[in-house]
C-alpha positions as a Python dict, from the first residue, in 0.01 Angstrom:
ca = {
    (1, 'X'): (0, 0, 0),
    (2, 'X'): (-266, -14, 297),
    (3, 'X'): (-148, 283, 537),
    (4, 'X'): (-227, 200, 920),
    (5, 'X'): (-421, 513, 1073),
    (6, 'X'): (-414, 452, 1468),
    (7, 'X'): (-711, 672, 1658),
    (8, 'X'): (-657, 651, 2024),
    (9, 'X'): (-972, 555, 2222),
    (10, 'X'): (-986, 849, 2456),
    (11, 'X'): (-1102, 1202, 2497),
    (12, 'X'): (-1395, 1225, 2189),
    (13, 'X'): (-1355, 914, 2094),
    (14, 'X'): (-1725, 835, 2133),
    (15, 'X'): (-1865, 1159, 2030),
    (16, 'X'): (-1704, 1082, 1662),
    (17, 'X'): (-1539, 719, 1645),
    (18, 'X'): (-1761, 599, 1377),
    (19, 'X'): (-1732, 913, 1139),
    (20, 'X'): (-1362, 885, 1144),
    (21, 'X'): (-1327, 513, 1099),
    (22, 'X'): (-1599, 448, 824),
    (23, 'X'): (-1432, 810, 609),
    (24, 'X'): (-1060, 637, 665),
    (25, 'X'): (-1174, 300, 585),
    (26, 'X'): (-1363, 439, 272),
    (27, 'X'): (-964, 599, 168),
    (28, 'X'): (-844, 245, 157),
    (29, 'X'): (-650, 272, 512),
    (30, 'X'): (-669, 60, 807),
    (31, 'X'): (-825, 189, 1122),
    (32, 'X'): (-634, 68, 1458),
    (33, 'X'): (-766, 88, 1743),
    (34, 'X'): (-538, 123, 2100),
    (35, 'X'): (-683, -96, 2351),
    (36, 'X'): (-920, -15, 2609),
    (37, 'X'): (-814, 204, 2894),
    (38, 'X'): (-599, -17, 3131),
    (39, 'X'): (-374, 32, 3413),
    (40, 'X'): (-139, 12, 3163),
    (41, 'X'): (-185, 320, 2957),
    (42, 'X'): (-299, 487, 3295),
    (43, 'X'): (50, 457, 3387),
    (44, 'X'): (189, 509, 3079),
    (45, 'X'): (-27, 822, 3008),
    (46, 'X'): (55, 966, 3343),
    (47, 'X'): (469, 922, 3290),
    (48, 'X'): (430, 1100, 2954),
    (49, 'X'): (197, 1364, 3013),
    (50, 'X'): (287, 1698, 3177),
    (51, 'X'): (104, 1687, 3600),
    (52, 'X'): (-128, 2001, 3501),
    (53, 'X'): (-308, 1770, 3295),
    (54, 'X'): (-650, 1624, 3370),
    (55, 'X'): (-725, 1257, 3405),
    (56, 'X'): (-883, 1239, 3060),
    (57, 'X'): (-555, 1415, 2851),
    (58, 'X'): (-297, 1130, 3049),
    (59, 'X'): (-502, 869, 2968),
    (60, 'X'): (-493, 964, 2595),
    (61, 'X'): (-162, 979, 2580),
    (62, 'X'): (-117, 650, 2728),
    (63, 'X'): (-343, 502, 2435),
    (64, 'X'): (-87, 710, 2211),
    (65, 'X'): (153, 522, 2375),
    (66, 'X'): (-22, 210, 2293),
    (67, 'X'): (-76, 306, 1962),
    (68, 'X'): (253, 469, 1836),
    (69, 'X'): (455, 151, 1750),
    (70, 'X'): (160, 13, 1559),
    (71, 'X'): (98, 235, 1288),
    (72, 'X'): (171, 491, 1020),
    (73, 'X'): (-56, 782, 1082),
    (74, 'X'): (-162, 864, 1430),
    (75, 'X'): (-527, 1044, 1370),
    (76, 'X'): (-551, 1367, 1649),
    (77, 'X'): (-726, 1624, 1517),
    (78, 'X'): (-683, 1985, 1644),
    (79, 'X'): (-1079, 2122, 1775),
    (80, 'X'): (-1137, 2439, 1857),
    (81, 'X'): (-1454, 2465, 1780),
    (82, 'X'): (-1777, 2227, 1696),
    (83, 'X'): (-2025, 2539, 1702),
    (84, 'X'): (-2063, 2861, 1546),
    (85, 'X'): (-1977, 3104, 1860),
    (86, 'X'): (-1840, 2821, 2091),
    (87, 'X'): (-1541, 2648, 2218),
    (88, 'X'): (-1435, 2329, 2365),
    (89, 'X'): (-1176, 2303, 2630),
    (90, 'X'): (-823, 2450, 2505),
    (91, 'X'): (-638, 2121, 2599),
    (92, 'X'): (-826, 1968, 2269),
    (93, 'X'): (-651, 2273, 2080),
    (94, 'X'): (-309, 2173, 2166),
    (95, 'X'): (-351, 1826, 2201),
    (96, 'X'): (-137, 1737, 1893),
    (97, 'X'): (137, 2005, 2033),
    (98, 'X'): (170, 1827, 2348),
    (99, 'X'): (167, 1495, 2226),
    (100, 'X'): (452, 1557, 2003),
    (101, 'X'): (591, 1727, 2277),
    (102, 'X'): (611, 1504, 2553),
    (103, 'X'): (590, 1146, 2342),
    (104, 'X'): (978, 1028, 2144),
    (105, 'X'): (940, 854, 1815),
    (106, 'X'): (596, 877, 1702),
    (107, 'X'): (461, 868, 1336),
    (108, 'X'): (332, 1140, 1154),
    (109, 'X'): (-6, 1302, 1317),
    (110, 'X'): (-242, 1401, 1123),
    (111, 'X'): (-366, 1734, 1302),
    (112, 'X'): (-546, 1856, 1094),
    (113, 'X'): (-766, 2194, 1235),
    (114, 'X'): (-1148, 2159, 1352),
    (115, 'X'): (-1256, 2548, 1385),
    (116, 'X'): (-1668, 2586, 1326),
    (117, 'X'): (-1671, 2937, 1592),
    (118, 'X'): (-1739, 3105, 1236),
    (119, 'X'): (-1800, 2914, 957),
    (120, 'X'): (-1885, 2564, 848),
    (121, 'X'): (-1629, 2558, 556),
    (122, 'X'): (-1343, 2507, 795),
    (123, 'X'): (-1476, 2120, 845),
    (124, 'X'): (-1488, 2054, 447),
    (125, 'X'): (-1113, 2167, 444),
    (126, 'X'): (-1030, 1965, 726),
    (127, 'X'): (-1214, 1676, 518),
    (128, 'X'): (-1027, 1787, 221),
    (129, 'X'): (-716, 1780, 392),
    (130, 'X'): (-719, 1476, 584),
    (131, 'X'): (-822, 1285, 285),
    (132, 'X'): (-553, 1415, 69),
    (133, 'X'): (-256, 1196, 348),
    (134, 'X'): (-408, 925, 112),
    (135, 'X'): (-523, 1019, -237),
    (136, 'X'): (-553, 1360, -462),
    (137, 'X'): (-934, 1257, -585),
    (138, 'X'): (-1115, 1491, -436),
    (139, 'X'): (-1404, 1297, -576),
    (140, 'X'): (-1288, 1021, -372),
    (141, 'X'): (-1229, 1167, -19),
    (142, 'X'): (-1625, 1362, -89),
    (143, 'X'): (-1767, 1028, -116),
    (144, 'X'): (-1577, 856, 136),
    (145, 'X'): (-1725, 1135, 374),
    (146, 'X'): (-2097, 1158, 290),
    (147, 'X'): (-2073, 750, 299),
    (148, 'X'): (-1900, 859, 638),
    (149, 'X'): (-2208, 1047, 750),
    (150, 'X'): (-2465, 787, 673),
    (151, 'X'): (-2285, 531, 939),
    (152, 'X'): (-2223, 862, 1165),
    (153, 'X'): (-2603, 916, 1109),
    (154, 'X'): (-2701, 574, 1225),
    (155, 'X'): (-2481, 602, 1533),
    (156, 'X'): (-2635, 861, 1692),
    (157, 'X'): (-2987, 730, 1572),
    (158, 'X'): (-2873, 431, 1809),
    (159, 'X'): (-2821, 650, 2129),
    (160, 'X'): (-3150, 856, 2051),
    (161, 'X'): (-3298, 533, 2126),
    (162, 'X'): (-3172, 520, 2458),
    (163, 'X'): (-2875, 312, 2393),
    (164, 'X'): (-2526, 474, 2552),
    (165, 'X'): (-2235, 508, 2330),
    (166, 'X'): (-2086, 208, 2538),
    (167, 'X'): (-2314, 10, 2299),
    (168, 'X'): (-2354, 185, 1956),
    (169, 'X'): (-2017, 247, 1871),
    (170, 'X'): (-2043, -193, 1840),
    (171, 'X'): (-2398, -186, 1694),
    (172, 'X'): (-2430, 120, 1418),
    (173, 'X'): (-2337, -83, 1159),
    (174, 'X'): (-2619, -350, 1203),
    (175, 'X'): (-2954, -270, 1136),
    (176, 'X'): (-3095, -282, 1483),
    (177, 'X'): (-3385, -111, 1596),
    (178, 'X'): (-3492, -90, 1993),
    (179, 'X'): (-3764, 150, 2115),
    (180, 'X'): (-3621, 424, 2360),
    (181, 'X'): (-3814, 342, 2665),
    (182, 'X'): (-3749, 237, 3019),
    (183, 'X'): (-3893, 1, 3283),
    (184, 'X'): (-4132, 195, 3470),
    (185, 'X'): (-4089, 4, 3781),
    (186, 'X'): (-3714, 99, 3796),
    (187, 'X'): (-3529, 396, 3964),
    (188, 'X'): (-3391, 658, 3631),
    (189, 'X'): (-3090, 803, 3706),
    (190, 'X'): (-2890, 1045, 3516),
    (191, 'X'): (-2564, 1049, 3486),
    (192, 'X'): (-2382, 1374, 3356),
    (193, 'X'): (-2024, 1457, 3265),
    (194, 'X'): (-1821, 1436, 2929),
    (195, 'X'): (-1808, 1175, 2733),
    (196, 'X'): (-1444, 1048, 2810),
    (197, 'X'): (-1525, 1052, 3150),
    (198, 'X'): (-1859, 893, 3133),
    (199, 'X'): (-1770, 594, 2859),
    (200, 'X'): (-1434, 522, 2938),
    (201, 'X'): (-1508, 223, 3116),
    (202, 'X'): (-1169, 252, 3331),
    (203, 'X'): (-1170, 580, 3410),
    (204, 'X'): (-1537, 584, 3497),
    (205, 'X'): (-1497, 244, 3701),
    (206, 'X'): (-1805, 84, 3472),
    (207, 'X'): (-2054, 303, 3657),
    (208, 'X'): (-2299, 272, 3397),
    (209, 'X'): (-2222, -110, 3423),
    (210, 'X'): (-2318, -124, 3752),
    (211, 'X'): (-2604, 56, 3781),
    (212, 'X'): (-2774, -177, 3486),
    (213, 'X'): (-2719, -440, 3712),
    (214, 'X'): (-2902, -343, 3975),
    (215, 'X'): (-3194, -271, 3714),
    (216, 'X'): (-3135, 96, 3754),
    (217, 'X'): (-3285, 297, 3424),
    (218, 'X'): (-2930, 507, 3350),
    (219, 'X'): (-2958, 833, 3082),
    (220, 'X'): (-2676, 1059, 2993),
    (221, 'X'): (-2655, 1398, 2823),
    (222, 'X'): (-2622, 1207, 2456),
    (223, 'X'): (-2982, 1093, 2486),
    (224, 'X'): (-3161, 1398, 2555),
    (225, 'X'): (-3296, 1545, 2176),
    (226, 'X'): (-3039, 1828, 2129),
    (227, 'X'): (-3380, 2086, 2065),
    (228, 'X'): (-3445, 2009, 2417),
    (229, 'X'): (-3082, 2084, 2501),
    (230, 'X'): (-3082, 2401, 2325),
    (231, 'X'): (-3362, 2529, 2452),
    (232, 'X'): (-3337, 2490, 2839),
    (233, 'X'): (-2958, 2601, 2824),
    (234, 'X'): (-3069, 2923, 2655),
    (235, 'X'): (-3287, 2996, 2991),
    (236, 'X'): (-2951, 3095, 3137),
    (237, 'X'): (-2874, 3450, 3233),
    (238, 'X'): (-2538, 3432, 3018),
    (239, 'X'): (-2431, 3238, 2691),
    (240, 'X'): (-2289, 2948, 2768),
    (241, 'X'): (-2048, 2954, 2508),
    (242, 'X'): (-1880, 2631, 2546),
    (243, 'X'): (-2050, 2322, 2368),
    (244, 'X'): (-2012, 2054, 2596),
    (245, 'X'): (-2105, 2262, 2834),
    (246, 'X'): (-2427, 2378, 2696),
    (247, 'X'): (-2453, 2000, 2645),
    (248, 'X'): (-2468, 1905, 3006),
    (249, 'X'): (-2646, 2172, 3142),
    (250, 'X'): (-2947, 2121, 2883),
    (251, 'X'): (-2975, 1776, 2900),
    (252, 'X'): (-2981, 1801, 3312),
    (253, 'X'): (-3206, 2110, 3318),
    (254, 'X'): (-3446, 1890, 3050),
    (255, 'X'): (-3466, 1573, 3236),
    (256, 'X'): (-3521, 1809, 3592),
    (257, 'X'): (-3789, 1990, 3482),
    (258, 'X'): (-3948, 1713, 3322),
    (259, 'X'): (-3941, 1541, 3634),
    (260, 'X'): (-3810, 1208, 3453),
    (261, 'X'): (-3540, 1149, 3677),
    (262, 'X'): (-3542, 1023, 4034),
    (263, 'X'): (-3178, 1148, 4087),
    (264, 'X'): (-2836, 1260, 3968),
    (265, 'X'): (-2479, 1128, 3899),
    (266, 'X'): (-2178, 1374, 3820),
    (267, 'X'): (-1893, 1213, 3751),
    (268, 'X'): (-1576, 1478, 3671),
    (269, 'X'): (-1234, 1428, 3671),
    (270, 'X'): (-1014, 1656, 3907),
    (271, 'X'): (-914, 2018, 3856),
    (272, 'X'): (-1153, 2027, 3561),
    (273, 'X'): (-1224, 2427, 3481),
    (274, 'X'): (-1579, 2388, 3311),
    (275, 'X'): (-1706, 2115, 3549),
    (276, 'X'): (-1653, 2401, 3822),
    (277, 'X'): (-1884, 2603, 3679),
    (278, 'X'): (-2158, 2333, 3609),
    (279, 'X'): (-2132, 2122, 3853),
    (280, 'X'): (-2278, 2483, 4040),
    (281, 'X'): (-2529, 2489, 3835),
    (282, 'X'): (-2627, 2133, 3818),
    (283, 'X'): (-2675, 2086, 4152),
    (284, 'X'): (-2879, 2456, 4276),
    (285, 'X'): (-3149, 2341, 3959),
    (286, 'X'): (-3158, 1985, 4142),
    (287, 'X'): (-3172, 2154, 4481),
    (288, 'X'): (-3469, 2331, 4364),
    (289, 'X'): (-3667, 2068, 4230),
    (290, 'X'): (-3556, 1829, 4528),
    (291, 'X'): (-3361, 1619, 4245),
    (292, 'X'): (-3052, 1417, 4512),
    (293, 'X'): (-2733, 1487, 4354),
    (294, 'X'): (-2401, 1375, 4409),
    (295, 'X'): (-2054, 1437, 4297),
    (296, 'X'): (-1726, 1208, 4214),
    (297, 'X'): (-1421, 1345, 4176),
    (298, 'X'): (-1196, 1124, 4001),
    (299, 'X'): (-831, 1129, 3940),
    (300, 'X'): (-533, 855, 3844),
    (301, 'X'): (-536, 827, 4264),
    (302, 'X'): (-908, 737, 4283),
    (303, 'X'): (-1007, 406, 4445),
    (304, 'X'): (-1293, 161, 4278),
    (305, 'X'): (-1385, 98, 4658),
    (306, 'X'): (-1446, 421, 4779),
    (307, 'X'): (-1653, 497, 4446),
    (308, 'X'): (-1857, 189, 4472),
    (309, 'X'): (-1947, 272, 4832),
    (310, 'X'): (-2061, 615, 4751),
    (311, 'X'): (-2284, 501, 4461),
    (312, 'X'): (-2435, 216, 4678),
    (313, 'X'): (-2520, 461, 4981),
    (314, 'X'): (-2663, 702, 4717),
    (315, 'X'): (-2867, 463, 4508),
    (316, 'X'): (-3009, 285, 4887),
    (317, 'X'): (-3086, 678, 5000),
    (318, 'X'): (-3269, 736, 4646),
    (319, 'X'): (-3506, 412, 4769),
    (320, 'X'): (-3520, 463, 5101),
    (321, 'X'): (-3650, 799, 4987),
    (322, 'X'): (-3918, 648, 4796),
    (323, 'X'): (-4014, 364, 5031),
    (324, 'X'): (-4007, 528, 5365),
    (325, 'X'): (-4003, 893, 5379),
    (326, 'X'): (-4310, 981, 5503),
    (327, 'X'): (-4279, 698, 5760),
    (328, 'X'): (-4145, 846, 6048),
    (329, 'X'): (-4187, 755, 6395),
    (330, 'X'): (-4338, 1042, 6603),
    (331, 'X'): (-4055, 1033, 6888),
    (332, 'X'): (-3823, 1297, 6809),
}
């Protein structure tokens, strides 16, 4: 028998899609996907999802939602931790909890605990025991998972290169090759966040999209080297102690002091905890360096309009900037 695994495409889905998929489909299952975000699973996330909940948790249980009917095994894992002495946000530790919770007749989850704060050997029993839903050869589930890594490997080869996620979660398993450079002639913008607010074309309104198309040069936090992020994040007074966090703050303190950028884009999703904190940060460093910076605040409420308007006034300012600055009429 083929089990159905469903993995919802929301919250880390692009920070670890094609591990996931390639170790399940190497057990002999069969990896569903839920669809893209939609208005859909918007709605349905935010009717099944408690109101304290950020835009990124509703929408993931709306692709449960989508999902649930589907399959045999939903796939949520349980993360604590993807660094020795760090955390992520605490909704991913009780995601399964409040799925079950707040969701009627679902399948079985497999929840099984990612906890690296003190030791690496937590993720092989989490590999052990996710593998063991489908067969006892522990032989079996060790290869499926170092096959696993090879296509994992490739994936974020792809996005070293200077493709986004967007892309390389559809490309890692060709054998593509592009050099990671830009057009010099165009404006580079950054654009910083999380992942499931950055590549979740819905909930982000396609902003990477649309800044392509207006031949606009767009990097996010995945393609800065992670040496680089390490190392400008560990300039701060304090530890930052939580990964994604450490994340964004290296990649933008990186790409500002190396002057590669000619402005920035943080896109957050309301009453996020961390982002209040970084954002702070984000924007004094840019301040500094006379980096423009600009914030969107997005919720379930948030209009494309208003979003494309602000992007459009900030990109034309960014120009303007470079075009006409210094011209300036000596009246007044």
């Amino acid at each position: 028998m083929t089990y159905k695994v469903g993995i919802p495409q929301g919250l880390l889905f692009y920070d670890y899609y094609p591990l996931w998929k390639e170790f399940l489909n190497e057990l002999g299952t069969e990896v569903i996907l839920s669809k893209k975000t939609n208005k859909t699973i918007l709605d349905q996330g935010v009717s099944n999802c408690v109101d304290e909940a950020c835009l990124p948790v509703k929408v993931f249980h709306g692709h449960v939602c989508d999902l649930k009917d589907k399959v045999d095994y939903l796939f949520i894992p349980k993360f604590v931790s993807i660094y020795k002495k760090e955390f992520i946000c605490p909704k991913f530790l009780g995601l399964p909890e409040m799925v079950k919770n707040t969701i009627e007749d679902l399948p079985p989850i497999i929840d099984i605990e990612i906890n690296l704060r003190k030791s690496n050997l937590n993720l092989l029993k989490a590999v052990i025991k996710t593998g063991q839903y489908f067969t006892s050869n522990l032989s079996k589930i060790a290869m499926a998972y170092n096959k696993a890594l090879k296509h994992y490997e490739r994936y974020l080869d792809l996005i070293n290169q200077g493709i986004v996620p967007i892309e390389a979660v559809k490309m890692y398993n060709l054998s593509l090759k592009r050099n990671k450079s830009f057009n010099q002639n165009n404006l580079n913008i950054m654009i910083l966040g999380h992942s499931y607010n950055l590549y979740d074309e819905h909930i982000s309104m396609n902003l990477i999209k649309k800044l392509q198309s207006q031949d606009i040069n767009v990097l996010t936090p995945e393609m800065i080297d992670t040496d680089q992020i390490n190392q400008h994040s560990s300039r701060l007074p304090k530890r930052m102690f939580w990964s994604f966090g450490r994340k964004i703050i290296g990649s933008a303190f990186s790409a500002i002091e190396e002057k590669s950028i000619h402005g920035i884009i943080y896109v957050s999703s309301f009453g996020c905890g961390i982002d209040s904190i970084l954002i702070d940060l984000v924007e004094r460093k840019a301040r500094e360096n006379s980096i423009p910076f600009t914030l969107l605040t997005l919720d379930e409420h948030t209009g494309e309009a208003g979003v494309n308007t602000r992007v459009e006034a900030f990109i034309d300012m960014i120009r303007w900037r470079g075009k006409d600055e210094s011209n300036i009429s000596t009246h007044g």
